[in-house]
C-alpha positions in Angstrom: 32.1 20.4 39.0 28.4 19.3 38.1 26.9 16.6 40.3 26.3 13.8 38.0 22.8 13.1 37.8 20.4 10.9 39.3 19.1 8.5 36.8 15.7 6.9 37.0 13.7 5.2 34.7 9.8 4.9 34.8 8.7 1.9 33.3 4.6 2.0 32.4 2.3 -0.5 30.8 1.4 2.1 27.8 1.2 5.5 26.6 -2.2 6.0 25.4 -3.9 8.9 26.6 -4.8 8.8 30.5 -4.4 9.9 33.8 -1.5 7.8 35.0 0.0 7.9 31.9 -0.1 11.9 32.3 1.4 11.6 35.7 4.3 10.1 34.1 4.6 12.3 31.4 4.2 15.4 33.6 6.9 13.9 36.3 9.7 13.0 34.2 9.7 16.8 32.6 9.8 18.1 36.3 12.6 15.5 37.2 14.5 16.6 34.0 14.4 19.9 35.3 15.4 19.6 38.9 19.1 17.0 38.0 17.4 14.1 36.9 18.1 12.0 33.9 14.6 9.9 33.5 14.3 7.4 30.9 10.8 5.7 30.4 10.1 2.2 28.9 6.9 0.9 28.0 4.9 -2.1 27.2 2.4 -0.3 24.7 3.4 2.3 22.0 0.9 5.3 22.1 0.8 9.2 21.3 2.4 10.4 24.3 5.5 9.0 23.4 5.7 11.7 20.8 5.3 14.2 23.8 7.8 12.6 25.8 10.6 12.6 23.4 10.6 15.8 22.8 11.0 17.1 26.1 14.4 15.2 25.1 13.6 12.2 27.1 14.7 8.6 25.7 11.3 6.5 25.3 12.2 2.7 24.9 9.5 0.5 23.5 9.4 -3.3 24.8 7.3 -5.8 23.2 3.7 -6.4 25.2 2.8 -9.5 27.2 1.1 -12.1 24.9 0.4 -15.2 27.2 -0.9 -15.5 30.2 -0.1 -18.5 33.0 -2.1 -20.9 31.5 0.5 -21.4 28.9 3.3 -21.7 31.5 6.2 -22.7 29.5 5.2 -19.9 26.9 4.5 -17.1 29.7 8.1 -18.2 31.4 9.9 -18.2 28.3 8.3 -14.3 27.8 9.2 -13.4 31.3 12.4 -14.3 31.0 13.1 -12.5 27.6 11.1 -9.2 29.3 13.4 -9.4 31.9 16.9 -9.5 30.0 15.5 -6.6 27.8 15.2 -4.4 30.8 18.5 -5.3 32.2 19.8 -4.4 28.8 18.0 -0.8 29.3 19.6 -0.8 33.1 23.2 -1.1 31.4 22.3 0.8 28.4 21.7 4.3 30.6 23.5 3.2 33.6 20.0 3.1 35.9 20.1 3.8 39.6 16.8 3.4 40.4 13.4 1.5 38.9 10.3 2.9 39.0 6.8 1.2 37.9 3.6 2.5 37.2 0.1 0.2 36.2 2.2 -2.4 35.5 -0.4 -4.9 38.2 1.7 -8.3 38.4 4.4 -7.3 36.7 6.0 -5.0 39.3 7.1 -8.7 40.8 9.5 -8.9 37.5 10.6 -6.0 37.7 11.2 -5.9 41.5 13.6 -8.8 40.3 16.1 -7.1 38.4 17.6 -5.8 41.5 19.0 -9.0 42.5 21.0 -9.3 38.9 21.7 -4.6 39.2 22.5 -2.6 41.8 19.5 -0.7 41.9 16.3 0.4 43.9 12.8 -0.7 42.6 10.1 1.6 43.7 6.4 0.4 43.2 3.7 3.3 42.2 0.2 2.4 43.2 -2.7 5.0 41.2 -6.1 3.9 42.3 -7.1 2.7 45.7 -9.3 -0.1 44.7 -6.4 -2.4 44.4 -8.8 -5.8 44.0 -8.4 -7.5 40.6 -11.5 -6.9 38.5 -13.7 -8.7 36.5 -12.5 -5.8 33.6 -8.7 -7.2 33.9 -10.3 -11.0 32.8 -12.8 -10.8 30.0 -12.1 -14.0 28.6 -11.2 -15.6 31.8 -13.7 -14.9 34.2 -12.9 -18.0 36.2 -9.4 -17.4 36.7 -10.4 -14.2 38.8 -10.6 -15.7 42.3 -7.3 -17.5 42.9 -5.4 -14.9 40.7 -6.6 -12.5 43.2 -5.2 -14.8 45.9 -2.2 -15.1 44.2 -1.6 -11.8 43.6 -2.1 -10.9 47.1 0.3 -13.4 48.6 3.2 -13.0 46.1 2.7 -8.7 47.0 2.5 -9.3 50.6 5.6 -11.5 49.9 7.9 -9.3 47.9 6.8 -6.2 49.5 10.2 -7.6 52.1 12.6 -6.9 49.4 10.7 -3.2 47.1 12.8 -0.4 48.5 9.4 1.7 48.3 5.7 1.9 47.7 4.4 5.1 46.4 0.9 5.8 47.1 -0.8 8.6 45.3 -3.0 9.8 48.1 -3.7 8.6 51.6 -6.5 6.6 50.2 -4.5 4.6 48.5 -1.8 4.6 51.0 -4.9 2.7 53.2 -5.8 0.4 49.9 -2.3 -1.0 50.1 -2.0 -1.4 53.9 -6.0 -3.5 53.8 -4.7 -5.5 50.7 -0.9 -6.2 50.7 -0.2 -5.2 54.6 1.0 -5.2 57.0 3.8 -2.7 55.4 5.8 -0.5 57.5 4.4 2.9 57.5 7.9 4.3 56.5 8.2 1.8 53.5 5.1 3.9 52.2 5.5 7.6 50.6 2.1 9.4 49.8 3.0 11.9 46.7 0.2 13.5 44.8 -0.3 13.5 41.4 0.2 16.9 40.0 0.0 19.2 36.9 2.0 21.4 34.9 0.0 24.8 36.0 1.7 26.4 33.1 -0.6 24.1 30.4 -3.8 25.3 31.7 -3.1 29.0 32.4 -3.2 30.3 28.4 -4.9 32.1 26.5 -7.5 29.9 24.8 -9.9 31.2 21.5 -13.1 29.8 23.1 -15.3 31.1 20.6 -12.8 29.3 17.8 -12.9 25.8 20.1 -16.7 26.2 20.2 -17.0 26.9 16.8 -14.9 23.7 16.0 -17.0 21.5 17.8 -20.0 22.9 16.1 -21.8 24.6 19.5 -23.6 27.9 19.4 -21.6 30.6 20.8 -24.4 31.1 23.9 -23.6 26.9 24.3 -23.1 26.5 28.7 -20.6 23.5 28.6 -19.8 21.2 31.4 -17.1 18.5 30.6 -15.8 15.3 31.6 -12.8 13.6 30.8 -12.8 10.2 31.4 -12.2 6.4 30.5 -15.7 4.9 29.8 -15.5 2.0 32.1 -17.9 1.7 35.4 -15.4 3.3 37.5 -16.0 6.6 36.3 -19.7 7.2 36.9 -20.5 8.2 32.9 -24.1 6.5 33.2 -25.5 8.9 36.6 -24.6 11.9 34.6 -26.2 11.3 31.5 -29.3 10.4 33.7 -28.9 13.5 35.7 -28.9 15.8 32.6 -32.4 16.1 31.5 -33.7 17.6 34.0 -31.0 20.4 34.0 -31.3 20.6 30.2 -34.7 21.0 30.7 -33.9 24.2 32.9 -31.1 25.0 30.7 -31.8 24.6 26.7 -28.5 25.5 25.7 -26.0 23.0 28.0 -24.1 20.9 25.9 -21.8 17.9 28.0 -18.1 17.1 26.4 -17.4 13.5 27.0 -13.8 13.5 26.3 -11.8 9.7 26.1 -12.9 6.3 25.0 -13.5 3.0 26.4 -15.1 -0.2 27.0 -18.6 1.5 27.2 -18.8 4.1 24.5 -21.8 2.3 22.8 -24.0 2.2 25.7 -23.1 5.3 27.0 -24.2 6.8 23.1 -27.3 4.3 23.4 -28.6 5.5 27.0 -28.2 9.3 26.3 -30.2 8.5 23.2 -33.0 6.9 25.2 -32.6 9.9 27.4 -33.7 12.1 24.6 -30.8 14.3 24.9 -28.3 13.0 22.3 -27.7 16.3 20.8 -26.5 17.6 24.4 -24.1 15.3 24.7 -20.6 14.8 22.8 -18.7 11.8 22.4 -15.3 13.8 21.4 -13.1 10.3 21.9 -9.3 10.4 23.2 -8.0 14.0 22.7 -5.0 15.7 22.9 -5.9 18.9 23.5 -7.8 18.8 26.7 -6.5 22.0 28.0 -8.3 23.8 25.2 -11.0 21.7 25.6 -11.4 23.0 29.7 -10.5 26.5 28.5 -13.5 26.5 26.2 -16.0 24.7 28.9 -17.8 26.0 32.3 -17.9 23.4 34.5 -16.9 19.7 35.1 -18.2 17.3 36.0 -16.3 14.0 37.7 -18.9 11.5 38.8 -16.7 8.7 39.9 -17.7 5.6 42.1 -14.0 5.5 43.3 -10.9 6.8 42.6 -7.0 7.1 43.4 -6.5 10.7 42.8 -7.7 11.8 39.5 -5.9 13.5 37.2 -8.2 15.3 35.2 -9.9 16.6 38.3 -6.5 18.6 39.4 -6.4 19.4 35.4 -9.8 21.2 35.5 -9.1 22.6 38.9 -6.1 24.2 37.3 -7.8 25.4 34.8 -10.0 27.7 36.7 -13.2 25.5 36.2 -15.7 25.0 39.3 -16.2 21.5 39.2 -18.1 18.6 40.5 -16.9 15.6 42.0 -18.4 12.5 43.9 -16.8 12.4 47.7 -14.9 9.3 47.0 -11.4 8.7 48.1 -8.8 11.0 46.1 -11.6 13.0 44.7 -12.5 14.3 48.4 -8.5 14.5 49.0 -8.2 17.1 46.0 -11.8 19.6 47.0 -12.5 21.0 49.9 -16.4 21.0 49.4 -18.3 24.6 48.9 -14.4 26.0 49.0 -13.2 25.0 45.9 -15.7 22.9 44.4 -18.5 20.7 45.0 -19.0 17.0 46.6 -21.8 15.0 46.3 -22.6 11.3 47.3 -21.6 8.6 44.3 -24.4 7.1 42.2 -26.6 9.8 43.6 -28.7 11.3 40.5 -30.5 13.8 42.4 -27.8 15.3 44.1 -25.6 15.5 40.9 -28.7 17.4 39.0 -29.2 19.8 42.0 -25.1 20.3 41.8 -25.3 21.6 38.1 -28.4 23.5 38.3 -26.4 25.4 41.6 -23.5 26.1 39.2 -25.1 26.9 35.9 -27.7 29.4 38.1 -25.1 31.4 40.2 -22.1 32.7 38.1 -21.0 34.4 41.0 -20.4 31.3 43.0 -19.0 29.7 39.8 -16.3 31.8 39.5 -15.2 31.8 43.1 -15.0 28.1 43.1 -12.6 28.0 39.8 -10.9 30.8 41.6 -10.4 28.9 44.8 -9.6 25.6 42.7 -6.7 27.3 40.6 -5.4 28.4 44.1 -5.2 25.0 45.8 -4.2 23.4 42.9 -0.9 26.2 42.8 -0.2 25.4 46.6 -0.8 21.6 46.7 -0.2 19.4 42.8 2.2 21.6 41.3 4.9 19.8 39.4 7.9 21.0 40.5 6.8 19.7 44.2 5.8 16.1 43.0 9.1 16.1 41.3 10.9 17.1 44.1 9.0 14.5 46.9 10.5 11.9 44.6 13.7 13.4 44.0 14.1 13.1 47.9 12.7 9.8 48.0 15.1 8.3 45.8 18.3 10.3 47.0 17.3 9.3 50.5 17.0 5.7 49.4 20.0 5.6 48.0 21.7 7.4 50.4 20.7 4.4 53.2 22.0 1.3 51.0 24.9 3.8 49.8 24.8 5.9 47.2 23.9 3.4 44.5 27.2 3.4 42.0 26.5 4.0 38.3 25.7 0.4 36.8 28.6 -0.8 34.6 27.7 -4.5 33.0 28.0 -4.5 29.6 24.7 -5.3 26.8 26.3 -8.5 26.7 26.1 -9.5 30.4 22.5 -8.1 30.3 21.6 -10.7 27.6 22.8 -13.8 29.7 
C-alpha cells in the first residue's frame, strides 16, 4: 500500500510575476512529483496562479491585509478573520505542515495556528537584507523606526516556538543570525533556490523572438530581468551602456519586469541618449524565450538573497554578469562561469560587457560552464527533496504529525 502523502501548504503574499514567487511555483511541482500533496494560498491574486493550477495544484485565494496597526481594533478584527480562514484551509486538506514565504510580519500569525492544529510552521527567508525599508512605508515614513524595533523583538521572540527557518543561501542564513539571533544553528536550513532545467533547455526561434520585439536580426542583446526598485542596480547599467554602445552600434538591453522606478529608469536612459538601446518589455511571461533569444545578462544588484533570474539565465546557457553581493557571489564562480564585479561600480560593469560582447569564445565557455553548475547545484528535484527531508525529519522528532481532523466548523470558532 501507497504511503499517504505528505501534505504542505505554502502560503505567499502574491502571485505576480517574481523571483520568490517563481521559487514557489517551481517547488511545489517538484514536491508534487517526489509524494507531496502541496497546496498554496495567497494574499494577492496574480498570473501564476493560472500556472499553478494546472500542474493540478489547489490555489486558495484569501482576501489581502487592508489596515495597518494604527487602526488597532480594525487590524485585530482582520487578523483574527485571516487567521480562522487558514485554519479552515488546515481542515479543508488536512495540512501537516505550514510553510511561509514574503509574508514579513505576518509569519507571526501564521506561526500561531499551530497552537489551535497539530502542525509544523516553517518560516522562508529570500533576501538577506532583512531590515524594514523605507519602500515597505510610503505613506508612513515615521512609523519605520519602532516598527523595525518591533519586528525585531516579536522575531527574536517567536523564533522559540517556528519549528524551522529556511534560509535561501548562507547569506541570508547570516542576515537572520545578525537580525533575529541568536538561533540555533540547527533550527536554520540553507536550501537554494532552484530552476526547472527543463524550461530553459528548448529549442527557441530566436530570429522569430527578435523579430517580435522589432530588433534587427545582427541586434547583440544583453538582458535583465528585474523589479525596478533600488535593490536591483537598473540605474549603473543604463549609465554603463554608452560607452559600450558606442563600441557596439548594434546592442540592444531587454529590461524585463516593472516597478516603482520605471519612469526614471525610461527618463535617465533618455538623457543618456540611448533610448532606442534600451527596452522597457514590462512583466513577462515568457522569459525563457526571452534568454533564449538574448547574449548576455546582465544582474547589477546592490544586494541580494539568491536571485532567481540569475540561476534562470545561468540555465539557460547565457554568460552573465553579476555584482559580488551576497547570493549573487554564492551562485558564480567568477571567470568560471560568469563574471563579478564590485556594486555601483560603472566602470567595471562597462569593461564586463565590452569583455563579453568582444570575445565569443569566452562567451560561450562561460554559458557552458553556467548551464553546468546550475545542473549540479539549483536543480529542482534537489530543492524539492532538501525540503522533503526537512519536513519528514521535523515531523518525525514531534511524531509523525497525524492527519488534522477538525471539521470547517471548528475552524470558524
Amino acid at each position: 500500500m501507497a504511503a499517504e502523502p505528505l501534505r504542505v501548504m505554502h502560503v505567499i503574499s502574491n502571485l505576480e510575476i517574481g523571483g520568490g514567487q517563481e521559487v514557489v511555483r517551481t517547488l511545489v511541482e517538484s514536491l508534487a512529483e517526489i509524494g507531496c500533496a502541496p497546496v498554496v494560498c495567497a494574499f494577492v491574486d496574480g498570473p501564476l496562479r493560472q500556472d499553478i493550477e494546472r500542474l493540478g495544484i489547489p490555489v486558495e485565494i484569501l482576501p489581502d491585509r487592508r489596515y495597518s496597526v494604527i487602526a488597532l481594533p480594525f487590524f485585530v478584527a482582520e487578523m483574527l478573520s485571516t487567521r480562522r480562514a487558514l485554519l479552515h484551509l488546515i481542515d479543508k486538506y488536512r495540512i501537516q505542515a505550514v510553510q511561509t514565504h514574503l509574508l514579513r510580519i505576518m509569519d507571526l500569525l501564521v506561526l500561531t495556528l499551530k497552537f489551535s492544529r497539530n502542525v509544523r510552521v516553517f518560516w522562508t527567508f529570500h533576501n538577506a537584507y532583512l531590515s524594514l525599508r523605507r519602500d515597505h512605508l510610503p505613506r508612513l515614513a515615521w512609523l519605520r523606526g519602532p516598527k523595525q524595533a518591533a519586528h525585531r523583538a516579536l522575531y527574536r521572540l517567536a523564533a522559540r516556538w517556528v519549528d524551522g527557518f529556511i534560509a535561501i543561501s548562507d547569506g541570508v542564513r547570516d542576515g537572520i543570525q545578525a537580525t533575529y539571533g541568536p538561533i540555533p544553528a540547527a533550527k536554520i536550513a540553507v536550501i537554494a533556490n532552484s530552476v526547472d532545467v527543463r524550461r530553459y533547455m528548448r529549442d527557441i526561434d530566436q530570429p522569430g523572438i527578435r523579430a517580435e520585439l522589432g530588433l534587427p536580426p545582427d541586434a547583440r542583446i544583453a538582458a535583465v530581468v528585474a523589479t525596478f526598485k533600488k535593490q536591483k542596480g537598473h540605474r549603473y547599467l543604463i549609465d554603463a551602456a554608452p560607452a559600450v554602445i558606442a563600441r557596439f552600434p548594434n546592442l540592444h538591453i531587454l529590461f524585463v519586469g516593472d516597478g516603482e522606478l520605471r519612469d526614471e529608469l525610461v527618463a535617465l536612459a533618455a538623457e543618456r541618449g540611448i533610448r532606442d538601446h534600451i527596452h522597457f518589455l514590462g512583466l513577462r511571461q515568457d522569459v525563457p524565450e526571452l534568454l533564449a533569444a538574448s547574449d548576455c545578462f546582465v544582474l547589477p544588484s546592490l544586494w541580494e538573497g539568491l536571485p532567481m533570474a540569475l540561476i534562470e539565465a545561468m540555465a539557460a546557457g547565457l554568460p552573465v554578469i553579476a555584482t559580488s553581493v551576497s547570493g549573487s557571489r554564492e551562485v558564480v564562480v567568477d571567470g568560471e562561469s560568469g563574471l563579478l564585479i564590485p556594486p555601483a561600480d560603472v566602470a567595471a560593469l562597462e569593461q564586463a560587457m565590452n569583455r563579453l560582447l568582444a570575445d565569443p569564445d569566452l562567451a560561450a565557455s562561460l554559458g557552458q560552464a553556467a548551464r553546468q553548475r546550475v545542473d549540479r547545484h539549483y536543480g529542482a528535484r534537489k530543492q524539492a527533496e532538501e525540503h522533503f527531508d526537512l519536513y519528514r525529519t521535523e515531523l518525525d522528532k514531534h511524531g509523525r504529525v497525524r492527519p488534522n481532523t477538525h471539521t470547517a466548523t471548528e475552524a470558524r470558532t
